[in-house]
C-alpha positions in Angstrom: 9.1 -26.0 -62.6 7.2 -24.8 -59.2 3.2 -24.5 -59.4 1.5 -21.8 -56.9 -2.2 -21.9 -56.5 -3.5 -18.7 -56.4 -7.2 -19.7 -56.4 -8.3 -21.4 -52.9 -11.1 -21.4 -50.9 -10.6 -23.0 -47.1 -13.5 -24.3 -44.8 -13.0 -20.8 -42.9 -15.0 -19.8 -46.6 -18.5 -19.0 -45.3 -20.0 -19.7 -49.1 -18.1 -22.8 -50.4 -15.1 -23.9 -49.0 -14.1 -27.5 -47.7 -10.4 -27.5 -47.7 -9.4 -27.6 -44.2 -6.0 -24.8 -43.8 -3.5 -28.0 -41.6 -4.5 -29.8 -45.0 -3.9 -27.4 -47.4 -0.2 -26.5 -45.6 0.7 -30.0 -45.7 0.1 -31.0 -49.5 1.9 -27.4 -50.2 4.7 -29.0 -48.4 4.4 -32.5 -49.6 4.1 -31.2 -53.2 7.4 -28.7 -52.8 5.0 -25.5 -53.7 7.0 -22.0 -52.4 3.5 -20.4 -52.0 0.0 -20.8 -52.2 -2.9 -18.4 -52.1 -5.8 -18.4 -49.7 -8.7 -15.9 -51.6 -11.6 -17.1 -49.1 -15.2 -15.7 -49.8 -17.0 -13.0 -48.0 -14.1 -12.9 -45.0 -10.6 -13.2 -43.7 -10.6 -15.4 -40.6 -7.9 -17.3 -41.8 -5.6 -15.1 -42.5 -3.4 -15.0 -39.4 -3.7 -18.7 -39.2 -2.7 -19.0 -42.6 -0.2 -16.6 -42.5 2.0 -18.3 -39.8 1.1 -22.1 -40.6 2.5 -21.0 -44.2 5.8 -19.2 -43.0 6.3 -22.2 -40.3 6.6 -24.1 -42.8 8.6 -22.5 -45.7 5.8 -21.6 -47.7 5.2 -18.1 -49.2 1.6 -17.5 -47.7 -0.3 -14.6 -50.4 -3.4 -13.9 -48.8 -6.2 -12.7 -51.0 -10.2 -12.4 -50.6 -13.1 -12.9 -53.4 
């Protein structure tokens, strides 16, 4: 059974996030996850970043905003 977060705030997250995207990528990896969800507050900025960090490394990037 796979788990995908679909609730994730990175430190591109101008109002509370601390999770840096290079981290985020790796445990994904480490933990076998086929995607995980980025829904940042008040922006986008890492969505590109996120977007091709995920697909490099065989992970499903969904890209969301809150």
């Amino acid at each position: 059974m796979s788990f995908v977060h679909l609730h994730l705030h990175t430190d591109y997250s101008l109002l509370d996030g601390a999770c840096r995207l290079d981290n985020v990528i790796e445990k994904c990896k480490k933990a076998k996850m086929p995607a995980v969800a980025v829904t940042d507050h008040s922006n986008m900025f890492c969505a590109v970043d996120f977007y091709r960090a995920a697909l490099k490394n065989g992970i499903r990037p969904i890209i969301g905003y809150e």
